[in-house]
C-alpha positions in Angstrom: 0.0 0.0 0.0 1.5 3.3 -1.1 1.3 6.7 0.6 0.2 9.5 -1.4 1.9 12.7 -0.7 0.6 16.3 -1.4 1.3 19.9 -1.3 -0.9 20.9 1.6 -1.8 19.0 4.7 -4.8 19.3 7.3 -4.3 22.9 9.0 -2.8 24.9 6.3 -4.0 28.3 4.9 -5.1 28.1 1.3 -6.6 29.8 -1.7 -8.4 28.2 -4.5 -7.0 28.8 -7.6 -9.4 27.1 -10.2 -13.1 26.5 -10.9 -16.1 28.6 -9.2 -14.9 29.6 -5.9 -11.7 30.9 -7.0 -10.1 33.9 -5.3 -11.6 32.1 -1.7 -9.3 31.5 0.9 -9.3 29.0 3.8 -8.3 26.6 6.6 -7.9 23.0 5.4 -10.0 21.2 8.0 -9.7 17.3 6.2 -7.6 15.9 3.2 -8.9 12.6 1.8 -5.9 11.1 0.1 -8.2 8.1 -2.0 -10.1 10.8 -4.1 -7.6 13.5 -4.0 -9.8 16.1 -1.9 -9.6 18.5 0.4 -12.3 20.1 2.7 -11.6 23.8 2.6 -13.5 25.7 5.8 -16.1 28.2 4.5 -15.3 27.2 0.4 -18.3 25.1 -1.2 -20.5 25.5 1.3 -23.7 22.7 0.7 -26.8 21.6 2.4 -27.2 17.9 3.6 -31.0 16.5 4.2 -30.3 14.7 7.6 -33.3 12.4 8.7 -35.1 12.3 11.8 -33.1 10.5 15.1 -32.5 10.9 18.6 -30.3 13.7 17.9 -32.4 15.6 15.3 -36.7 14.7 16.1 -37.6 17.1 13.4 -34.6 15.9 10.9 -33.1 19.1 9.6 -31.1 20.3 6.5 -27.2 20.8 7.7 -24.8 23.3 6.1 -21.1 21.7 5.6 -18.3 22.1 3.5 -18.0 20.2 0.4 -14.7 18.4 -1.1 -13.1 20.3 -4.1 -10.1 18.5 -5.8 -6.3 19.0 -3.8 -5.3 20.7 -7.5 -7.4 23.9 -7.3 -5.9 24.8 -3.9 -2.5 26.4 -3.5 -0.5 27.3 -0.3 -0.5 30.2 1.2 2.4 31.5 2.6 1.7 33.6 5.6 4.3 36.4 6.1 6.5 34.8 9.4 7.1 38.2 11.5 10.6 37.0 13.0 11.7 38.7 15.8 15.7 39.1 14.9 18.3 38.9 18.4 20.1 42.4 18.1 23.6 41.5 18.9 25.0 44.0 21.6 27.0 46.7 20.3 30.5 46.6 21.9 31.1 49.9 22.8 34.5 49.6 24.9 36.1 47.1 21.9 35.5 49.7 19.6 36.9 53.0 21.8 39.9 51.1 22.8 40.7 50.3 18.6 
């Protein structure tokens, strides 16, 4: 059994770059390896008929994100604000030279 390996994994900022929610950005909150998809958070949004159970009497229709395929999605990379160490200045090396 072979391990697939992609470009983004669960937890990374993305933007779709393709197909009818381009420009949309998101968190990646699933990536299903066997159909090459990945849940975006907030991106294809669609409504699931959910029948009637304990938890829902009345059934009720759920809103959930929808898979679109790991192609259309690129990383994006967020800009890392690195605190630099400021090296001490030493004053008395340079007085004495």
């Amino acid at each position: 059994m072979s391990r697939m390996k992609f470009h983004v994994k669960k937890g990374d900022e993305v933007e779709v770059i393709s197909g009818n929610f381009k420009g949309s950005t998101g968190k990646i909150l699933e990536v299903l390896p066997a159909k090459q998809r990945v849940l975006v958070e907030g991106v294809r949004i669609i409504k699931k008929h959910l029948r009637k159970s304990e938890d829902n009497p009345q059934g009720k229709i759920a809103e959930r994100e929808g898979p679109i395929h790991i192609s259309n999605v690129k990383l994006v990379e967020k800009k890392a604000e690195k605190k630099t160490k400021v090296k001490p200045k030493k004053e008395a090396e340079k007085k004495a030279a």
